[in-house]
NUMI-87591 format. One line per 10 residues: number of its first residue (from 0); their letters; for each residue y, z, x of C-alpha. Coordinates in steps of 0.05 Angstrom, whole numbers. Each point is the difference from the previous one (the first is absolute). Layout:
<sites>
NUM	A	Y Z X ~ ...
</sites>
This chain:
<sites>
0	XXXXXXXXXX	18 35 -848 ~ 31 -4 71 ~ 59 45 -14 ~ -56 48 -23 ~ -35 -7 67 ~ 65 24 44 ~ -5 68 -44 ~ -2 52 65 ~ -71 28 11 ~ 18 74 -16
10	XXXXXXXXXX	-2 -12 -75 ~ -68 -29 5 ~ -44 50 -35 ~ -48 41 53 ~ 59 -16 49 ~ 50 49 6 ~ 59 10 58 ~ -51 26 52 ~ -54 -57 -2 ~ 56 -50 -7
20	XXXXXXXXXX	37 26 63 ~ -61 -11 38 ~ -25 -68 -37 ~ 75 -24 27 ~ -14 23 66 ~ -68 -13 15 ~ -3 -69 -32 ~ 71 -20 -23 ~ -14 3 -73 ~ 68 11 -37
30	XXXXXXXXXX	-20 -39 -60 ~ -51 -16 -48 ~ 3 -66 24 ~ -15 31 72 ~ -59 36 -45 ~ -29 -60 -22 ~ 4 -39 67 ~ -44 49 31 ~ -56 -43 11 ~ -75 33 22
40	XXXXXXXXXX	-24 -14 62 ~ -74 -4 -17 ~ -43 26 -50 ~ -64 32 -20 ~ -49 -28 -55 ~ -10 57 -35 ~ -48 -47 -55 ~ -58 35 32 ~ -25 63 -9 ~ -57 24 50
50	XXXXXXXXXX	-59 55 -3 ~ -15 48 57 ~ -55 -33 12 ~ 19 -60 16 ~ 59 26 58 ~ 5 -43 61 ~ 18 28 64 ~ 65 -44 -4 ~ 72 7 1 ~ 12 -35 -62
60	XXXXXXXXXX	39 42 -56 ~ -52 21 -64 ~ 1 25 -61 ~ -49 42 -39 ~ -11 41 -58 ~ -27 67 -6 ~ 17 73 -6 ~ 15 65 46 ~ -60 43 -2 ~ 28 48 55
70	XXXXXXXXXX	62 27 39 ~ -7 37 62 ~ 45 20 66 ~ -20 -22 74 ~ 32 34 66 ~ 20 -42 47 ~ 37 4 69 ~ 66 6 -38 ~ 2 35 -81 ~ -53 -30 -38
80	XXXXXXXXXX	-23 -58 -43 ~ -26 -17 -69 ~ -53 -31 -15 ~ -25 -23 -70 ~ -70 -25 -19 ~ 8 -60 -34 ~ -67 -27 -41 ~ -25 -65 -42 ~ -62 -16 -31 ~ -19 -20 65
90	XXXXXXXXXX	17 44 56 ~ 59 51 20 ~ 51 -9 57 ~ 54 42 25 ~ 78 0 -17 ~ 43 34 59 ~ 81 20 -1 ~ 20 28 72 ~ 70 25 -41 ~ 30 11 -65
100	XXXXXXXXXX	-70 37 -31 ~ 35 44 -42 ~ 32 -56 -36 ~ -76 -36 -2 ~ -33 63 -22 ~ 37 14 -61 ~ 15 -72 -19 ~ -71 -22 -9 ~ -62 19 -46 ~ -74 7 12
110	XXXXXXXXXX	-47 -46 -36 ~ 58 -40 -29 ~ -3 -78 9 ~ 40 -26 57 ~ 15 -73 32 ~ 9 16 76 ~ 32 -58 48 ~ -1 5 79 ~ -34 -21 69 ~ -65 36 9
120	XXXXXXXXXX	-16 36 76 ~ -88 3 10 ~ -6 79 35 ~ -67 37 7 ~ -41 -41 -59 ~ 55 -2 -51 ~ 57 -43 -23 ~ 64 37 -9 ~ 73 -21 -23 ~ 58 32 35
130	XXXXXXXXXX	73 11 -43 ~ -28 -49 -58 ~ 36 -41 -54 ~ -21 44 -64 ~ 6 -7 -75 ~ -31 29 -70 ~ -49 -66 -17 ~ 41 9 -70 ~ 62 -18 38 ~ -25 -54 44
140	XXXXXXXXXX	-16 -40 -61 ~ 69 4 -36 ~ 43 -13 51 ~ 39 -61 11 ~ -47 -20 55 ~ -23 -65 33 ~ -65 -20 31 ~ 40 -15 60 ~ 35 62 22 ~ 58 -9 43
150	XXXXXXXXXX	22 36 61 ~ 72 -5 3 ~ 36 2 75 ~ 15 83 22 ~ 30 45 55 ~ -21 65 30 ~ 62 37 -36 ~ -20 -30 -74 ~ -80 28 16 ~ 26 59 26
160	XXXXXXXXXX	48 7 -60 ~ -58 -5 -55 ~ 24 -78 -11 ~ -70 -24 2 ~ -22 -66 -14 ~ -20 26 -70 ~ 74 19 -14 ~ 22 -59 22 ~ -47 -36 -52 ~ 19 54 -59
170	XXXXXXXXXX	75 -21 11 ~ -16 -75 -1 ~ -38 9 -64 ~ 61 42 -36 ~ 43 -57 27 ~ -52 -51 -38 ~ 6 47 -65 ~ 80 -1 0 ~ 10 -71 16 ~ -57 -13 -48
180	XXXXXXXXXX	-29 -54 49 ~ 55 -52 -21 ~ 38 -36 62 ~ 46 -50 -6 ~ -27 -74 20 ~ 28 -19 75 ~ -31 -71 7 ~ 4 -59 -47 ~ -48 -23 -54 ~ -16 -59 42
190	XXXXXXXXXX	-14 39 66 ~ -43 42 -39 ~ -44 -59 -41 ~ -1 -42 73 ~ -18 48 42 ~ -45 44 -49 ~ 25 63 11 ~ 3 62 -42 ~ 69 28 -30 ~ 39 53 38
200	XXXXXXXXXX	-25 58 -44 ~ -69 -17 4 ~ 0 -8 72 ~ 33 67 13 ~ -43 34 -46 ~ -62 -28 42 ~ 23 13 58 ~ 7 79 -6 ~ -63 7 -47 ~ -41 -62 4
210	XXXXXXXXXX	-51 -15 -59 ~ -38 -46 55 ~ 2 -22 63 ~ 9 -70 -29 ~ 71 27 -38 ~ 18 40 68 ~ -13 -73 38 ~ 43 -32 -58 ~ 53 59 6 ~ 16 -9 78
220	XXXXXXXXXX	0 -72 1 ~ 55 4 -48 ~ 47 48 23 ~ -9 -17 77 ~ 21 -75 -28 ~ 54 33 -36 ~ 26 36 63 ~ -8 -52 45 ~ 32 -50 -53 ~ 63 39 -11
230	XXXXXXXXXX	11 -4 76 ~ -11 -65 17 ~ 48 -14 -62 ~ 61 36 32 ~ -11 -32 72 ~ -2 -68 -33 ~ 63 15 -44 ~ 37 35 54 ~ -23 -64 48 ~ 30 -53 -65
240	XXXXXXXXXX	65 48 -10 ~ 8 -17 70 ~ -4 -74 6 ~ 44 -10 -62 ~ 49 56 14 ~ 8 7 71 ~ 28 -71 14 ~ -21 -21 70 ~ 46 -49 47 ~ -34 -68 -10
250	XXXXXXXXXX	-10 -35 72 ~ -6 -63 -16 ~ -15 -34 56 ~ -39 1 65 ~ 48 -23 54 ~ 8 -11 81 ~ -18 68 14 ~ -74 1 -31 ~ -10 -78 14 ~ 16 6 73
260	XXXXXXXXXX	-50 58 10 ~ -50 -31 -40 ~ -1 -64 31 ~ 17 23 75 ~ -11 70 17 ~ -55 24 -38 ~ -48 34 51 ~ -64 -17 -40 ~ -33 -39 -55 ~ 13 48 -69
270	XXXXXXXXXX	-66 21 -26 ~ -16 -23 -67 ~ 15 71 -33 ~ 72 -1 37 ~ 13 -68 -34 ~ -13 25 -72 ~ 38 70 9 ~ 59 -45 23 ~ -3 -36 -58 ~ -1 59 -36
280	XXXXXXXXXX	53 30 30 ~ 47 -66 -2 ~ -16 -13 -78 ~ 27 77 -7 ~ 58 -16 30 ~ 19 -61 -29 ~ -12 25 -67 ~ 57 45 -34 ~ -33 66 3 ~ 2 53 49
290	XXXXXXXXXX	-61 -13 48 ~ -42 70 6 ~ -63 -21 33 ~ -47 38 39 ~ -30 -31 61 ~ -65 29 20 ~ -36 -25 72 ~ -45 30 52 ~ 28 21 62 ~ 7 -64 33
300	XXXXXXXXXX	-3 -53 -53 ~ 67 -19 12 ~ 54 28 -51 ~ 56 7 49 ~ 5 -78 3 ~ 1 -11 -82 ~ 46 53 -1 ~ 50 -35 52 ~ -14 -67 -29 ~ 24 38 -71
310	XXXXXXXXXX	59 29 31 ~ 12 -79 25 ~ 10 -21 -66 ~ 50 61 -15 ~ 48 -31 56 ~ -15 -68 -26 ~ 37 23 -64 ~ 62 40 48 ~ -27 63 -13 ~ -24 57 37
320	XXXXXXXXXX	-68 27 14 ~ -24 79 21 ~ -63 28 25 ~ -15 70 -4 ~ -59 37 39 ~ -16 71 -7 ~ 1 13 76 ~ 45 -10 54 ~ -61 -31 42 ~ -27 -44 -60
330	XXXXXXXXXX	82 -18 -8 ~ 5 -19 69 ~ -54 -48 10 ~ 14 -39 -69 ~ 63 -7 38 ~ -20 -24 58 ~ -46 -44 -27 ~ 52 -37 -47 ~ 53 9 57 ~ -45 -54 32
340	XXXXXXXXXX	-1 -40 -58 ~ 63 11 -30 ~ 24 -22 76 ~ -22 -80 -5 ~ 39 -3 -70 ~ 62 29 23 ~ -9 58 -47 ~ 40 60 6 ~ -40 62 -9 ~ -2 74 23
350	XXXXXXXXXX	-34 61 -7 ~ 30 73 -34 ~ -41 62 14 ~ 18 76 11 ~ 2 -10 74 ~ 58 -56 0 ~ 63 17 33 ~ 60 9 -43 ~ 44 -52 36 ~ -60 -50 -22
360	XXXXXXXXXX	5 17 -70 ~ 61 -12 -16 ~ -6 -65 24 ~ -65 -8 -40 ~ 36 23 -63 ~ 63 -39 11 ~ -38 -69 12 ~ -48 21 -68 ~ 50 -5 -35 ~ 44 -60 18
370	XXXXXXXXXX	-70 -34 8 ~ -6 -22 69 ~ -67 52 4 ~ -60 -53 -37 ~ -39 53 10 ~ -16 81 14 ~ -64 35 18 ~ 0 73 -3 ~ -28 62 -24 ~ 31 52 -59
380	XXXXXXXXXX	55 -7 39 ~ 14 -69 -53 ~ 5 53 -57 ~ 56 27 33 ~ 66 -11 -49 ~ 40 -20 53 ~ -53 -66 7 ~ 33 -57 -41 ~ -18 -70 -3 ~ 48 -65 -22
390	XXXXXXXXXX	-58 -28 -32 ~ -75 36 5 ~ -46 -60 -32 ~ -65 29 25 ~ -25 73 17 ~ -69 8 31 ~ -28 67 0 ~ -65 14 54 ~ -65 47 -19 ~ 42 14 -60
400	XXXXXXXXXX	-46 66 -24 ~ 39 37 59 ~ 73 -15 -48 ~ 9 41 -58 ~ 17 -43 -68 ~ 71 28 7 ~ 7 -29 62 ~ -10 -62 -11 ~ 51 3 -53 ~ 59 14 43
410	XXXXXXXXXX	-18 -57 36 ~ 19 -42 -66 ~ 71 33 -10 ~ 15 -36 67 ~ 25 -60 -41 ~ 26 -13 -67 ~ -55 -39 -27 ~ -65 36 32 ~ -32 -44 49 ~ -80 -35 -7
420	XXXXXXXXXX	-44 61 32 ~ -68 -27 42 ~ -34 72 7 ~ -60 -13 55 ~ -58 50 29 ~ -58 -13 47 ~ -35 63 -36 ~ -48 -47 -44 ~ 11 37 -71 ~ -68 -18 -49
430	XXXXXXXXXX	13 -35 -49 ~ -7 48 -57 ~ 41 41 33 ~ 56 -50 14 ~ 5 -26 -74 ~ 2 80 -28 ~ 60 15 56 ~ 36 -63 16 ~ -13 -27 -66 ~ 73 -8 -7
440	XXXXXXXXXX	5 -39 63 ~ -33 -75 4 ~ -54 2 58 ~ -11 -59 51 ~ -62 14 51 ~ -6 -33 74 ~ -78 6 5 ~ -17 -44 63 ~ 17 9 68 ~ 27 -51 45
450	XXXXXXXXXX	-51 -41 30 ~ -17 24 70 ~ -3 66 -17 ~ -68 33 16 ~ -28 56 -36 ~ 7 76 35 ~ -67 24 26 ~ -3 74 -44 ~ -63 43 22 ~ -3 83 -2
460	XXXXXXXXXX	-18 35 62 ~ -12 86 1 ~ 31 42 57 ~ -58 -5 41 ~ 8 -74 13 ~ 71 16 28 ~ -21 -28 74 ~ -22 -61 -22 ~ 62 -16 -41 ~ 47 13 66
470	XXXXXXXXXX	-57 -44 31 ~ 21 -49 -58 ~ 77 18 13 ~ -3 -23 79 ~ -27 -59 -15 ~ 47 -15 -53 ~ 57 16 55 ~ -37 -41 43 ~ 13 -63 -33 ~ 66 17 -7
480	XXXXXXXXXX	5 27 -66 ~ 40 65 -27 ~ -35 57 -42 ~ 30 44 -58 ~ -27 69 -9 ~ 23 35 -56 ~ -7 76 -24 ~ 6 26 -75 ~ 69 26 -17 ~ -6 58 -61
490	XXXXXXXXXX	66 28 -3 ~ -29 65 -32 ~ -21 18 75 ~ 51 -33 43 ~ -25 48 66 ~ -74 -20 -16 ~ 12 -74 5 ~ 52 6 57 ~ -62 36 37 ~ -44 -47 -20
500	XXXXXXXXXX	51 -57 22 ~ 12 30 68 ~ -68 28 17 ~ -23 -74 -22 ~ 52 -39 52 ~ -26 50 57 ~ -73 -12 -8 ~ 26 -78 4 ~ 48 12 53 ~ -61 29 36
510	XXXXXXXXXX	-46 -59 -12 ~ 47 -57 10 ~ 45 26 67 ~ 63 -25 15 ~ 14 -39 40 ~ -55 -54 -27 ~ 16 16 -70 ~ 78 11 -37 ~ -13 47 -68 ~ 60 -5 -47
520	XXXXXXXXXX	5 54 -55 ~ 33 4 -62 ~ 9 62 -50 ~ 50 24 -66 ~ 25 51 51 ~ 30 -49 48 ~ 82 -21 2 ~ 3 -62 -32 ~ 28 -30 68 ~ -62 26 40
530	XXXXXXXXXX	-47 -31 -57 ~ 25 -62 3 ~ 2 -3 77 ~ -73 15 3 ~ -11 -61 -47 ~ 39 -41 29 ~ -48 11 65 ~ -54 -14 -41 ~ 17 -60 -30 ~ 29 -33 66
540	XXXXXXXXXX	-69 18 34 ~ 18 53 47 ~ -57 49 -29 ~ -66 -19 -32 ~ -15 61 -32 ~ 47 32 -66 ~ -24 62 -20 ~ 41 15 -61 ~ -11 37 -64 ~ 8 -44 -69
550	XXXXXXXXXX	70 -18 16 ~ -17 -64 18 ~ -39 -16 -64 ~ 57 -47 -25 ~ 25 -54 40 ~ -14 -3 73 ~ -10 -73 11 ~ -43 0 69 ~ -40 -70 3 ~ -32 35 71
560	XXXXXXXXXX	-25 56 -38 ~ -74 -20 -14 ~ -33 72 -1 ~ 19 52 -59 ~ -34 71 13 ~ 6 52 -54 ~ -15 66 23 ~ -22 51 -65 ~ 1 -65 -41 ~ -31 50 -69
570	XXXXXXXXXX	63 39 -2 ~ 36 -76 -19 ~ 3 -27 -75 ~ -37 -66 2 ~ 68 -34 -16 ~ 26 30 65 ~ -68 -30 45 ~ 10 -66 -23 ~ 92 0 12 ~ -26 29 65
580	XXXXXXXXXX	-46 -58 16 ~ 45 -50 -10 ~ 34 12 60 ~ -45 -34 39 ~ -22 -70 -6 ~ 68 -23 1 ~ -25 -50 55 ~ -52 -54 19 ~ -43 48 29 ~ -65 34 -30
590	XXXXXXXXXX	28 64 -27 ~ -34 64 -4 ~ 11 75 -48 ~ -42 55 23 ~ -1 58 -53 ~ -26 73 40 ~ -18 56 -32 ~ -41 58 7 ~ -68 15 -33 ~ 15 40 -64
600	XXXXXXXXXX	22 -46 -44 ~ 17 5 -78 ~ -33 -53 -56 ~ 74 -26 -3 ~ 8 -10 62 ~ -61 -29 23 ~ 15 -49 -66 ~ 72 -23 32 ~ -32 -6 75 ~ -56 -55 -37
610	XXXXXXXXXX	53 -35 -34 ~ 49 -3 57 ~ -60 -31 43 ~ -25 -56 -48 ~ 65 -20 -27 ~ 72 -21 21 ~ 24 -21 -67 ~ 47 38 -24 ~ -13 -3 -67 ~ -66 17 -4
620	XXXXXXXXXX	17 66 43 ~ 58 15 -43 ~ -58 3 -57 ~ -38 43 35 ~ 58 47 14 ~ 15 -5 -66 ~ -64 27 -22 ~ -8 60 59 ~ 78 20 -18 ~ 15 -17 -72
630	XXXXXXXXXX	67 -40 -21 ~ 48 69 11 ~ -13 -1 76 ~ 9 -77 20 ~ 75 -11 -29 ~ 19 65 40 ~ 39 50 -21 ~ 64 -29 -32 ~ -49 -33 -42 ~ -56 47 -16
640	XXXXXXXXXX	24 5 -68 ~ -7 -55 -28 ~ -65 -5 -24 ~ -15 65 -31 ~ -51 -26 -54 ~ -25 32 -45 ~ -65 -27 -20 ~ -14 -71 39 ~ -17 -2 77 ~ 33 -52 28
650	XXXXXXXXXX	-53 -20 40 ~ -65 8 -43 ~ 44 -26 -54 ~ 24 -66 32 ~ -29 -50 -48 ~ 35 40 -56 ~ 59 1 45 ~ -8 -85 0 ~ -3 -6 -74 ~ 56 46 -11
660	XXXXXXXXXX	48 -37 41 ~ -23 -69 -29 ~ 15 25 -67 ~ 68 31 8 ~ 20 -68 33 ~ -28 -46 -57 ~ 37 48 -45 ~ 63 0 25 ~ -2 -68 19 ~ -17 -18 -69
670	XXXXXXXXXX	60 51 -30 ~ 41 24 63 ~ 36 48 -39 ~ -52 29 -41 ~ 33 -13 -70 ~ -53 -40 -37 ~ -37 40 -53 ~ -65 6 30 ~ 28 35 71 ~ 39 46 -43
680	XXXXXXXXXX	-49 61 30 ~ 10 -26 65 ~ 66 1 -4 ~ 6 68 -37 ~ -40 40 53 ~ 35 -47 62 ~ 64 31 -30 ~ -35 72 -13 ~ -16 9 78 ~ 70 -11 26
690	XXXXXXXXXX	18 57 -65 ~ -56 51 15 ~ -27 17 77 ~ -61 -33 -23 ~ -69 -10 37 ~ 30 -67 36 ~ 65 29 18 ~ -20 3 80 ~ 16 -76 15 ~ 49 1 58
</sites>
């Protein structure tokens, strides 16, 4: 049946090239297959059938029975209208078409039997039905119908074309009549019997004309596990090819380097949850595999210091260690913060970005690759082919989801054998979302923060109560702390947010006069040299104020910096708030994030300012976000693909999500390769996506 199903969809009967040009176009259907996979968004339960006098003034769709008594033509402002008297034996009503009369006139008899569907408008004493859904009751009772009717997902063009959503149901029930509602099986006899759920052709046929809203219920449970099965089955297998293929450099032990900073210059106590990601992290390690774990932690939970302790190990064994950042500011404080630490071991390590002089190159690649550099810190610039390493053992990649998957493949042809990758983020991914993404990676999660650590103070203030936030500010100064105020940056309107930038710093300037305040400012238009100047004079002390626009929402380190004030604060995503917060309460001191905004204020936004102000944990705003964005938006761009589904929601669907994954890994950890006789569908559709651009052919 599924070679039948990649038959194009011009020789579908009722097709033709026309409607299949713009069925491509419009909604990517090539295929039957593409057909079929055209799930409704809602539907209608057209079981009932109403009498005219029993209309509510509601918006809800009807139907009703009855016959045209009477035609007749209105004037109006512009051409005319028609309107039709429409009677039962209980009443009459009106039916009204603002275009296409002619067509209506001829088309349709008086005092014949009709079923008319639509919403119905209350006007001067009467119900009336604008542009309704008509059919001959003779008709209506043969067709191929359900008591659920669907409404499949449209554009302007199709409605505008005559592809209504009727057409779109006429071509899904010729597709039914050729395929003569046989599909072939894609789960196994036991999946089916332990999970109760209906066969593939059953479920498709109920979910374009459902005999019930018990069968539709049935219908969607089983296809949304089927989807979400079928991709937790790849990332699992494409995680297992992994570990058995991609041989990893065993380190075998944990030597002077990681012992001596353990015992003797470890600035803290770990926290519990550093402790078990190490473990983690060392049992990867040790193992034969390639390690490819993702390390999620909140701003501030401490990742940079089980990341070092990792790269420890990596030395242990006499073999290099990288860490790649996706700025040149986020680059350069990793580096100085291991430069420190790197320092008391005797470690030699440097730092490669764009701005590095070309006489200090060389010497960074020439020491690489005889391996006297332990270890390099950098930007892209480590992509670079003229970057080669003796011996790169570990490669650490920060806030990963601003890498492309390609690039973090180049960073495995450094070597011969590809070295153990530790991927980590401070954006808090959910959960759901993290096991339908990175289900190929393994996931470790820091979630505690160091003790000492106090909570940020998060409240909303409007516009108006601007003076008594610089009245806030002074005294802030007072005690000798340093402020951040930060503006939106939209690139769409770089001018706009320059003005806002600049007319912003003024109004400060004004209110906090030199020469008993210093204002540093930062911005994307700045030389790199002039950037780093200005926060260089911030982080020394020299001025207590940084105005700056979201450059600075990865990785300034400024334990000072106890006040966080975000000016616009509803044109930021919620994941953007929360990176932005974390820049304070780096130190002992009671911290403080003061969201402004003015008064109008969307549902949305009003829902992220709430959140932002009763929570700090990261995951719990990431599901928020998750909810007010939908999965697309949160991987940004380079990954917006990858969860194109076609029936389940990834987030109203996470407890199907759950049982999917449990089941693909009892499966394949029961028959890895799929060859016993009962996973013989599995394996036959597994093998059928990878042949045909199937529905799950949009993992990354």
């Amino acid at each position: 049946m599924s070679a039948k199903l990649q038959t194009p969809i011009d020789y579908l009967k009722g097709v033709g090239p026309n409607r299949a040009d713009l069925l491509r176009k419009e909604l990517g259907i090539h295929t039957y297959q593409d057909l079929i996979n055209l799930f409704p968004n809602r539907y209608i339960d057209r079981t009932r059938y109403y009498k005219i006098n029993q209309l509510q003034r509601s918006n809800a769709d009807v139907q009703i029975i009855g016959k045209i008594t009477a035609f007749k033509e209105v004037a109006q402002k512009r051409g005319k209208r028609l309107v039709a008297t429409f009677q039962d034996d209980t009443g009459t009503m009106e039916l009204v078409w603002f275009r296409g009369q002619k067509w209506i006139r001829d088309s349709l008899k008086l005092n014949k039997p009709y079923v008319i569907f639509g919403k119905t408008n209350w006007f001067s004493g009467k119900f009336s039905m604008p542009h309704p859904d008509i059919e001959e009751l003779e008709v209506h009772k043969g067709n191929l119908r359900s008591a659920m009717q669907p409404i499949y997902p449209s554009t302007e063009k199709l409605s505008n074309r005559g592809i209504t959503n009727r057409v779109v149901s006429k071509i899904m029930q010729q597709l039914f009549l050729e395929t003569g509602k046989k599909f072939t099986e894609t789960l196994s006899e036991n999946l089916l019997a332990e999970l109760k759920l209906i066969s593939k052709s059953e479920a498709l046929f109920n979910v374009h004309f459902p005999m019930s809203p018990e069968l539709l219920s049935k219908a969607q449970f089983r296809l949304k596990f089927e989807e979400l099965f079928y991709i937790q089955l790849q990332l699992i297998i494409k995680n297992l090819t992994q570990k058995s293929k991609i041989k990893g450099f065993p380190f075998e032990k944990v030597g002077n380097y990681f012992n001596t900073f353990f015992k003797t210059h470890l600035p803290f106590e770990l926290t519990g949850a550093q402790k078990r990601v190490l473990k983690e992290i060392r049992a990867d390690l040790g193992s034969n595999a390639q390690m490819n774990r993702l390390l999620q932690g909140d701003v501030g939970s401490g990742k940079t210091i089980v990341a070092f302790m990792s790269m420890l190990i990596a030395l242990d064994n006499g073999f290099q260690a990288c860490l790649m950042a996706p700025t040149e500011i986020l680059s350069v404080q990793h580096y100085n913060g291991l430069l420190e630490l790197c320092n008391k071991l005797n470690i030699r390590i440097k730092k490669l970005t764009g701005s590095t002089k070309t006489s200090e190159r060389k010497e960074i690649h020439e020491s690489l690759e005889n391996g006297d550099l332990q270890v390099l810190v950098g930007t892209h610039a480590l992509l670079e082919d003229k970057v080669k390493f003796k011996n790169l053992g570990l490669a650490i990649i920060d806030e990963q989801h601003r890498f492309g998957v390609a690039q973090r493949s180049k960073l495995w042809k450094k070597n011969t054998s590809p070295p153990h990758i530790l991927v980590m983020t401070a954006t808090p991914i959910p959960r759901t979302l993290a096991m339908s993404v990175y289900g190929d990676l393994d996931i470790s999660i820091i979630d505690e923060l160091p003790p000492g650590r106090q909570s940020i103070k998060t409240v909303h203030r409007y516009d108006k109560n601007r003076l008594n936030v610089f009245k806030f500010i002074r005294d802030e100064i007072a005690k000798g702390r340093q402020i951040y105020i930060v503006y939106p940056l939209i690139q769409e309107n770089e001018k706009m947010d320059y003005k806002d930038l600049m007319d912003g710093y003024e109004s400060i300037a004004r209110d906090f006069p030199m020469p008993d305040y210093q204002i540093s400012i930062v911005h994307g238009k700045m030389k790199p040299a002039d950037k780093d100047y200005e926060m260089q004079r911030f982080i020394k002390g020299e001025t207590q104020i940084m105005v700056a626009t979201t450059v600075i929402e990865v990785g300034v380190n400024v334990p000072n910096a106890s006040v966080m004030i975000i000016e616009s604060a509803e044109r930021f995503g919620l994941s953007q708030l929360h990176q932005l917060r974390g820049r304070v309460g780096r130190g002992a001191e009671q911290s403080y994030c003061i969201l402004m905004t003015g008064h109008k204020l969307s549902n949305d936004s009003k829902t992220r300012l709430e959140t932002m102000a009763r929570t700090s944990d990261g995951f719990e705003i990431a599901e928020v976000d998750l909810r007010l964005r939908g999965p697309g938006d949160i991987m940004g761009t380079q990954q917006s693909g990858v969860l194109n589904l076609k029936i389940a929601d990834i987030i109203k669907d996470n407890d199907i999500l759950k049982l999917a994954r449990h089941h693909a890994k009892n499966i394949l950890k029961n028959d890895a390769t799929l060859s016993s006789i009962d996973n013989k569908a599995i394996l036959d559709t597994y093998k059928s996506l990878g042949k045909y651009k199937n529905i799950w052919n949009y993992i990354s």
